[in-house]
C-alpha positions as CSV (number, residue, x, y, z in Angstrom):
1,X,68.6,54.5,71.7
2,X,66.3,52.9,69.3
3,X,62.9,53.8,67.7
4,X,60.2,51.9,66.0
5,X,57.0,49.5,66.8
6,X,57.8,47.7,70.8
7,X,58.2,44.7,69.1
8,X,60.0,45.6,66.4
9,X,62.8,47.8,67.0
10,X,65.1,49.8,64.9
11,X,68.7,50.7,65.1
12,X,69.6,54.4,65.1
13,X,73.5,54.0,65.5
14,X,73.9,57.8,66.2
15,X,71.5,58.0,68.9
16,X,72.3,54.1,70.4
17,X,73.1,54.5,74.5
18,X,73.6,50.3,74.9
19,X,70.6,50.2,76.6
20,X,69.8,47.1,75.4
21,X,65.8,47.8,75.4
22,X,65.7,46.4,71.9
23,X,67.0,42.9,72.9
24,X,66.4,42.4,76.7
25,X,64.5,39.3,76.0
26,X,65.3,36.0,75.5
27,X,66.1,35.5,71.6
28,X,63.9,32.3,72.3
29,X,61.1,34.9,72.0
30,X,62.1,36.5,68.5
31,X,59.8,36.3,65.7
32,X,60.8,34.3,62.4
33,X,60.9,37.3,60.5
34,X,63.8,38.5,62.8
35,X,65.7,37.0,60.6
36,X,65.6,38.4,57.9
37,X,65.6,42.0,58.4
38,X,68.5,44.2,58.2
39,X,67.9,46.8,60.6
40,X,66.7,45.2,63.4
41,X,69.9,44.4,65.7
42,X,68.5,40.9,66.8
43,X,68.3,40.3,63.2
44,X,71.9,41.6,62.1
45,X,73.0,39.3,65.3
46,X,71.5,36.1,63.8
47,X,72.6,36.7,60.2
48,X,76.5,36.6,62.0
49,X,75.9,33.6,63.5
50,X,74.3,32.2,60.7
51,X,76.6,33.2,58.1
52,X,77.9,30.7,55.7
53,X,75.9,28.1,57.6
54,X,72.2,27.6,56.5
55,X,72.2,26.2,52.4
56,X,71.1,29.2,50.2
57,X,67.3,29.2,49.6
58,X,66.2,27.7,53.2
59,X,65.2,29.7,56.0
60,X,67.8,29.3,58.8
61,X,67.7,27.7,62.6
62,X,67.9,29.3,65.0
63,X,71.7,29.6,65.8
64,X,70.9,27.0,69.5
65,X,69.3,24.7,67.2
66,X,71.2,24.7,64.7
67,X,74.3,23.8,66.3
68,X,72.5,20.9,68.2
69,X,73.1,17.6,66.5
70,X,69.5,16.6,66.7
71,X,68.4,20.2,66.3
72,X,66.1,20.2,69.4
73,X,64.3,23.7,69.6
74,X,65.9,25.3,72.4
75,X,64.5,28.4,72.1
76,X,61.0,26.6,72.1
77,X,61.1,25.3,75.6
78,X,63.5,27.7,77.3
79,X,60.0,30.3,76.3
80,X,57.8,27.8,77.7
81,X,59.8,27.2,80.8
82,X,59.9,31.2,80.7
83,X,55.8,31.0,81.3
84,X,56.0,29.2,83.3
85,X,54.8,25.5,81.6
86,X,57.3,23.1,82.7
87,X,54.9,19.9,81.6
88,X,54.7,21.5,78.2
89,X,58.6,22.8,77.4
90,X,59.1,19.1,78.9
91,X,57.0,17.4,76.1
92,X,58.7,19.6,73.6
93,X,61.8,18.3,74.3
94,X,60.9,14.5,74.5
95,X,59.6,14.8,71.0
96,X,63.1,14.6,69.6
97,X,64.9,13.4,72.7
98,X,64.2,10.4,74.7
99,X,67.2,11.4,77.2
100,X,66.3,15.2,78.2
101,X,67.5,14.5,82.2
102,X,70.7,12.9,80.7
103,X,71.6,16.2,78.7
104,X,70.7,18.1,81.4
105,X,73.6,16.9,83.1
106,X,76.2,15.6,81.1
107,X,75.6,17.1,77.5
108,X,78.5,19.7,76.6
109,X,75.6,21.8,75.3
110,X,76.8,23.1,72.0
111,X,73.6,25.2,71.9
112,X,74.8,27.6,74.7
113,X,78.0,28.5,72.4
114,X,75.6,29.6,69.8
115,X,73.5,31.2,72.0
116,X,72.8,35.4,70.7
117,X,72.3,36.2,74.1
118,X,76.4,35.7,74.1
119,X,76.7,39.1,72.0
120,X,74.9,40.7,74.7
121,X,75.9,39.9,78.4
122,X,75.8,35.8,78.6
123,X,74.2,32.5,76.9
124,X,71.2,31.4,78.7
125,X,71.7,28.3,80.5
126,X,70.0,26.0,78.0
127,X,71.5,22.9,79.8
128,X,70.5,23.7,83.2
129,X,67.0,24.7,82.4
130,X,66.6,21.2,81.0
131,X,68.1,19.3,83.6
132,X,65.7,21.7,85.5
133,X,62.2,20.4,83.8
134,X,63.9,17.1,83.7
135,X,64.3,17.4,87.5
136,X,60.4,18.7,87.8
137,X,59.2,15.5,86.4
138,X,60.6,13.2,88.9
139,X,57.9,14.4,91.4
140,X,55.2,14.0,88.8
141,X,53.9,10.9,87.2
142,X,55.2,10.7,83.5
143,X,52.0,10.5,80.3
144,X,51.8,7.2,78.7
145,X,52.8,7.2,75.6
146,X,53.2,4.8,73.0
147,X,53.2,4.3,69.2
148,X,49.8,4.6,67.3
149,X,50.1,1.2,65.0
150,X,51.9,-1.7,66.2
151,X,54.0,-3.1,63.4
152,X,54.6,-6.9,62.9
153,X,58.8,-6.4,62.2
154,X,61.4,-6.6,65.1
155,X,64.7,-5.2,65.6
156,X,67.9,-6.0,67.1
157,X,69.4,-3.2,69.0
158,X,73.0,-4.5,70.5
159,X,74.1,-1.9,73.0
160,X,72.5,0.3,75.2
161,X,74.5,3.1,75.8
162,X,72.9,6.9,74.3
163,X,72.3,5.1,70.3
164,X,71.1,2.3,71.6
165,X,68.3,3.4,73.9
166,X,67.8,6.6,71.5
167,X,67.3,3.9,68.2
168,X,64.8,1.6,70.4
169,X,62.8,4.7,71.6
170,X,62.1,5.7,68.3
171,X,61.4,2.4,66.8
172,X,59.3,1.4,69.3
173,X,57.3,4.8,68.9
174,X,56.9,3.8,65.1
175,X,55.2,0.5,66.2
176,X,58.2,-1.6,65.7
177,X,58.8,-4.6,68.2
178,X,62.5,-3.7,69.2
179,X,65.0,-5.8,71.6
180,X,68.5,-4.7,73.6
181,X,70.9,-6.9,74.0
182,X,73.8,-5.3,76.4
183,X,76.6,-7.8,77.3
184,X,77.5,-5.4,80.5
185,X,75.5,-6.9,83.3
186,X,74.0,-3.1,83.4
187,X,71.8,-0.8,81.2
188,X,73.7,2.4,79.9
189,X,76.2,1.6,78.1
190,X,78.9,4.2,78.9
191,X,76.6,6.5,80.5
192,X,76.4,4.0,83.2
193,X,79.9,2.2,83.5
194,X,82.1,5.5,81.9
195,X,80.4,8.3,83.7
196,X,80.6,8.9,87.6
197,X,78.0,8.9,89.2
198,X,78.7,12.1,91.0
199,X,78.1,13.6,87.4
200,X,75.3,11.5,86.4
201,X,73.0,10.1,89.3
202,X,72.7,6.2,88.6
203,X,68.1,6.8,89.6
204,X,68.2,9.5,86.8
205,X,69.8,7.2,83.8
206,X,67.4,4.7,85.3
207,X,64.4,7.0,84.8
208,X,65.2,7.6,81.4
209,X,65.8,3.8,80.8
210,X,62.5,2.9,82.8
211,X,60.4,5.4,80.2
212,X,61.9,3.6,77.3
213,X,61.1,0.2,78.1
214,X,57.6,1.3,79.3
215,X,57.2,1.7,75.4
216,X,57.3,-2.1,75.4
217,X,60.8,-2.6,74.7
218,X,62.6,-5.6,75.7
219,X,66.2,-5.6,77.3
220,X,68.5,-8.1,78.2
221,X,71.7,-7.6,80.0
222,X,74.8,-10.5,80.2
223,X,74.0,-11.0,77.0
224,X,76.8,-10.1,74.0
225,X,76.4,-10.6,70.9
226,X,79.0,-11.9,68.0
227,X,78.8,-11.2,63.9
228,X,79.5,-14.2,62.1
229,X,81.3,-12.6,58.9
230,X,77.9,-12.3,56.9
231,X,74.3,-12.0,56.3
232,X,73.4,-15.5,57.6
233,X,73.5,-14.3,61.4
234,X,70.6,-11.6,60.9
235,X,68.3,-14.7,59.3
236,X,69.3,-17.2,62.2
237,X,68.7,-13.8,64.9
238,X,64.8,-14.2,64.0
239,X,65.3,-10.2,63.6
240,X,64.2,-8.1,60.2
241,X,66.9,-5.2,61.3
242,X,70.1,-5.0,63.7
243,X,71.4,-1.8,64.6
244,X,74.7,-2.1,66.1
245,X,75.7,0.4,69.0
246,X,78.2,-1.1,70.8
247,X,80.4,2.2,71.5
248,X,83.8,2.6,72.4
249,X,85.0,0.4,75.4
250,X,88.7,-0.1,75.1
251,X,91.5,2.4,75.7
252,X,93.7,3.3,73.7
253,X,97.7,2.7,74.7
254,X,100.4,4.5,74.9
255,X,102.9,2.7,73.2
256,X,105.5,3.6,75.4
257,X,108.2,1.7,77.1
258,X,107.3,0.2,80.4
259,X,103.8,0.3,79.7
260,X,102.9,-3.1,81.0
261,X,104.3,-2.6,84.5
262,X,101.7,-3.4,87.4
263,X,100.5,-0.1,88.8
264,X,99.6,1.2,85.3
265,X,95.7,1.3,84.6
266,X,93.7,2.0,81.7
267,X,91.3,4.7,81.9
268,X,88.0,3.7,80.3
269,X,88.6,0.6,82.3
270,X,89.2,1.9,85.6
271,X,86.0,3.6,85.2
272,X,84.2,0.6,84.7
273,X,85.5,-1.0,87.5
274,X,84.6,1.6,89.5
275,X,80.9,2.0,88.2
276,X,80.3,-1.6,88.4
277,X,81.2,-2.0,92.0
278,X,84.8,-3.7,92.0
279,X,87.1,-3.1,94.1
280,X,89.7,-0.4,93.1
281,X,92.8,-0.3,94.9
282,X,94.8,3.2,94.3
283,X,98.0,4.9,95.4
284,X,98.1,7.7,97.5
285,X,99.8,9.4,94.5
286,X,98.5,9.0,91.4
287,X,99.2,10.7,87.9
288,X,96.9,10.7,85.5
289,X,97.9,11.3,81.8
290,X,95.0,12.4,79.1
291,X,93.1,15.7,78.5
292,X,89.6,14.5,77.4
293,X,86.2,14.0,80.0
294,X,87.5,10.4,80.6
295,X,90.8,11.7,81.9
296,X,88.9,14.4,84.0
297,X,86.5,11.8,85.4
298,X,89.2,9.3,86.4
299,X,90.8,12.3,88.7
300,X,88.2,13.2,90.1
301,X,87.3,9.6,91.0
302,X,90.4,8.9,92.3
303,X,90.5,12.0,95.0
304,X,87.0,10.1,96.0
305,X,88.7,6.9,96.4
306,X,91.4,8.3,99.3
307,X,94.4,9.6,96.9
308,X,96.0,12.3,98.0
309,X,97.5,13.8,95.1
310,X,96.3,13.7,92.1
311,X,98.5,15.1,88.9
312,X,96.9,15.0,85.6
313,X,99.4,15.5,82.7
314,X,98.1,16.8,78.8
315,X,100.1,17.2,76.1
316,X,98.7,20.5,75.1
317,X,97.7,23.6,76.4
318,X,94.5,24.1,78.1
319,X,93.1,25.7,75.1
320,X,93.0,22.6,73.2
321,X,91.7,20.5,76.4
322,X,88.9,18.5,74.9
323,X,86.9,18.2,78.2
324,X,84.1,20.3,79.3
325,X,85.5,23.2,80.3
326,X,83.0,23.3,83.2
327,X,84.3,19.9,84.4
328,X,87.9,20.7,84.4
329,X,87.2,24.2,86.3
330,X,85.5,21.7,89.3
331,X,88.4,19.4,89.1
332,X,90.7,22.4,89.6
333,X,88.9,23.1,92.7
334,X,88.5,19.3,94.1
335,X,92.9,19.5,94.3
336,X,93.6,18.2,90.7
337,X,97.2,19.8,89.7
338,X,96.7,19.8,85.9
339,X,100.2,20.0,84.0
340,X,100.1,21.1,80.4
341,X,102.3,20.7,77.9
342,X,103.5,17.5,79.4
343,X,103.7,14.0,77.6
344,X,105.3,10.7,78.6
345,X,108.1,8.8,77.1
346,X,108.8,6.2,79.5
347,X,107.6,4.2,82.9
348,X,110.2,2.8,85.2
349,X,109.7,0.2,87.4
350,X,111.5,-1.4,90.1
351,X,110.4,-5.0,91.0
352,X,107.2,-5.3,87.9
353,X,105.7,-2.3,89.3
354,X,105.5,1.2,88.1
355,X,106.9,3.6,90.4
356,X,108.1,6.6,88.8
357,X,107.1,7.8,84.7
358,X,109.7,10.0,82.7
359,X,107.9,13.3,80.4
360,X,109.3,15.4,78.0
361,X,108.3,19.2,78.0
362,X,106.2,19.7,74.9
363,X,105.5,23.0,72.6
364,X,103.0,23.7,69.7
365,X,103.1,23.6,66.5
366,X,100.9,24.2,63.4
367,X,96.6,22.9,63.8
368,X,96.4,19.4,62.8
369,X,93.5,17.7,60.5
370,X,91.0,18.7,63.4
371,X,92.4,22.4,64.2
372,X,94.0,21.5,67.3
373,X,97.7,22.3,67.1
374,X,100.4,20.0,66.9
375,X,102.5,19.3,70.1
376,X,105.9,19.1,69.3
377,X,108.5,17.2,71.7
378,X,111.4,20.4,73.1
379,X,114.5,18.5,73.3
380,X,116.0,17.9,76.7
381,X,113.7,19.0,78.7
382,X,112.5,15.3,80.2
383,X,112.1,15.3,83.8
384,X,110.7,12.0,85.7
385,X,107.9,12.4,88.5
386,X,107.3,9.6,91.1
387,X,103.5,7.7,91.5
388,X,102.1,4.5,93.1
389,X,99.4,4.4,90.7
390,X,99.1,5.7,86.8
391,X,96.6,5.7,84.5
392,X,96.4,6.1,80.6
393,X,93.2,8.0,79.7
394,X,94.8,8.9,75.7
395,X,91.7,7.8,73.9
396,X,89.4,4.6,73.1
397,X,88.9,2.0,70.5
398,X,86.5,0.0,69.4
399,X,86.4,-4.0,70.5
400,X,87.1,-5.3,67.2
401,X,86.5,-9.1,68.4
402,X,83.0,-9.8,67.9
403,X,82.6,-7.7,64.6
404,X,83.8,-10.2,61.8
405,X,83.0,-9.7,58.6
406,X,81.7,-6.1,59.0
407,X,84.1,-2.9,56.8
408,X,86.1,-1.4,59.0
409,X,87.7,1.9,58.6
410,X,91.5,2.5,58.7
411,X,91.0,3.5,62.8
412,X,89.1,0.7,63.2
413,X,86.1,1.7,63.4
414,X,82.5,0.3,61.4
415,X,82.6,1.9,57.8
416,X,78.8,2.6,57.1
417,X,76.4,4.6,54.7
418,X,77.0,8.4,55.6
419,X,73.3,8.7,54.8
420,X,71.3,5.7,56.0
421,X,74.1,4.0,58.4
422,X,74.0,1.1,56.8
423,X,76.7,-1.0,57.1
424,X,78.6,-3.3,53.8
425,X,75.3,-6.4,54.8
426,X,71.8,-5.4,54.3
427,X,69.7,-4.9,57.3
428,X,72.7,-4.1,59.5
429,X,72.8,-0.9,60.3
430,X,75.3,0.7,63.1
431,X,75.8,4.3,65.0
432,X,77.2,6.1,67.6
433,X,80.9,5.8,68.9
434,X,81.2,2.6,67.0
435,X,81.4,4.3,63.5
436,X,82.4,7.7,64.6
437,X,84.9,7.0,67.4
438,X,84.5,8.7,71.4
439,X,81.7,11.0,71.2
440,X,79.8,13.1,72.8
441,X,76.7,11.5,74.2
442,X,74.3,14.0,71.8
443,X,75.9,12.7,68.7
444,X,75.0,9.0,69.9
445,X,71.9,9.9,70.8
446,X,71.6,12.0,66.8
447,X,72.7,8.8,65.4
448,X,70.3,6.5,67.3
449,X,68.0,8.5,65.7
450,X,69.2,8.3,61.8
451,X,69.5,4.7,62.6
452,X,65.9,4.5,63.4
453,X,64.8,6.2,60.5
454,X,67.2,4.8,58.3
455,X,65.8,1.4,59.5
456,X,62.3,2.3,59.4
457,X,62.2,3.6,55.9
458,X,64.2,0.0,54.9
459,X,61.3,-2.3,56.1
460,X,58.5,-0.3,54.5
């Protein structure tokens, strides 16, 4: 049991029963100085969490908002949505994010992990109670906002996708006249031509992207943009600032033999196809090789296209699946047969077209540079499985055609200030998948947001 003020209990091991009287509230409730204390048990809960994390000399985040890459304060409006003020815990969370109903479906909410409630029973449900508020606005007309000053300077955003939209928000918001350019004939980016729409409904993107330009920024789709090498093309543009999102649109390949054979799809690709409206012929059996939320998607897209079997092979175990766990647990139960452990060395073909791909039976090693460990090929155990259609969801690249003159890194992608995003010409400044590689749409959106301030600070 536990003793002390009601708000402010203490921790009597000896006497302790677990009845949890002490912490039964959400720790979105606690008090700051929580934190600090050493007997309370919320407080010894934080300091684990927090532990080697939070610079010596600052007071820490909370754990949900610390692990969130644009440190939105969770615990903020999961209390207001507690009480009941959705309007308000809504408001809290547009202040940082301009894309709450997209996290509420698709974010793979790094906030819940952190969550103390964890130590107790369970996380609170930090994504769906945002999707929630997110939801309760749709039947509500949205405030006008808009910034307080409008600024004479305009800015080149090119790309549209989570950065994109995220960068023009806030620019806009600081007065700024900003301008997309997408070369998809679509708004989005990859949250509209890489993203289902069974997991993201197309009216919900569009209500974010509506909000946006209702700020006064302009977009233009069917219209791509190419660097010219150097600083020249941001004087001919007419624009004082660029900030270049253009994500990650290419898959990577396999380089395997037989690769080339008809029948064999890329997976980012595919996607787009299917988001944009093409026609997308598939086999009745189709294999699916990849481990990540693209791979996932493109399964679950093809049992929604008529195939009846769909096999999805990953090199490693299910541990190591970078997918949202959530995602992979629904494509389990939509008929997915996942395979782990599984990679492919060769497709075979009869006629041009791929009919059957030969794996090798895989075992792990030692983590590699990012933890995950190594899988390791076993040596005679290759087996071949037979499908009408395969497709290659390893990983993406970035479209390296229209970005001449820019640094790139060794993987290809942008090299750019860690601190300001700038890139190697002044007043070009790029983010998201572009710089990183794949992300998650929440680290887009955190680097839209460095970009903005980055490119706000470098015209004033």
């Amino acid at each position: 049991m536990a003793e002390g003020r009601t708000h402010r209990p203490l921790i009597h091991s000896s006497r302790c029963h677990s009845c949890d009287v002490c912490i039964r509230g959400c720790p979105a409730e606690f008090i700051p100085e929580y934190r600090l204390e050493e007997e309370s048990l919320r407080g010894t809960l934080y300091r684990g969490k927090m532990e080697g994390k939070t610079p010596e000399g600052k007071i820490p985040l909370p754990p949900c908002q610390q692990a969130c890459p644009i440190h939105q304060d969770a615990r903020g409006y999961v209390a207001l949505i507690a009480k009941g003020k959705f309007k308000e815990a809504l408001e809290l969370v547009r202040e940082v994010n301009p894309l709450p109903a997209v996290c509420g479906f698709i974010c793979h909410h790094p906030c819940e992990e952190a969550c103390l409630r964890e130590d107790v029973d369970h996380p609170i449900p930090i994504r769906m109670l945002k999707r929630f508020i997110a939801e309760y606005e749709r039947k509500r007309e949205r405030p006008k906002k808009g910034p307080r000053k409008k600024r004479r300077e305009k800015i080149l955003v090119v790309g549209s996708g989570p950065a994109g939209l995220t960068c023009a928000n806030d620019l806009a918001l600081l007065g700024f006249g900003v301008t997309i350019f997408e070369a998809l004939p679509v708004l989005g980016g990859m949250l509209r031509v890489g993203i289902p729409e069974f997991r993201l409904p197309r009216e919900i993107l569009q209500m974010e992207i509506d909000g946006i330009m209702e700020l006064g920024v302009e977009m233009k789709t069917d219209h791509s943009f190419r660097f010219n090498g150097n600083s020249r093309t941001l004087k001919r543009s007419g624009f004082d600032a660029i900030f270049l999102s253009m994500g990650a649109h290419q898959s990577s390949k396999l380089n395997i033999p037989g690769e080339s054979l008809r029948g064999i799809f890329p997976g980012v690709e595919f996607l787009r196809d299917i988001n944009l409206g093409r026609d997308v012929v598939l086999g009745k059996k189709v294999s699916i090789i990849g481990g990540g939320n693209v791979a996932i998607d493109v399964a679950r897209s093809a049992l929604r296209l008529g195939s009846k079997q769909v096999d999805l092979y990953y090199r490693r175990s299910r541990k190591e699946m970078p997918a949202i766990s959530e995602e992979v647990e629904e494509a389990i139960q939509e008929g997915v047969k996942i395979h782990l452990l599984v990679a492919p060395v060769r497709m075979i073909g009869r006629g041009g077209k791929a009919i059957r791909m030969e794996c090798i039976r895989m075992r792990l090693g030692e983590p590699d540079e990012r933890g995950r460990r190594k899988p390791i090929p076993i040596q005679g155990s290759n087996f071949k499985v037979t499908a009408e259609t395969i497709i290659a969801a390893i990983g993406q690249s970035v479209d390296q055609g229209s970005l001449k003159g820019l640094e790139r890194n060794p993987d290809g992608t942008i090299h750019v200030d860690q601190t300001t995003g700038e890139t190697t010409i002044k007043g070009v400044f790029a983010g998201g998948d572009m710089v990183t590689g794949p992300g998650w749409a929440i680290d887009a959106i955190s680097a839209g947001k460095r970009g903005a301030e980055a490119i706000a600070e470098y015209l004033t």
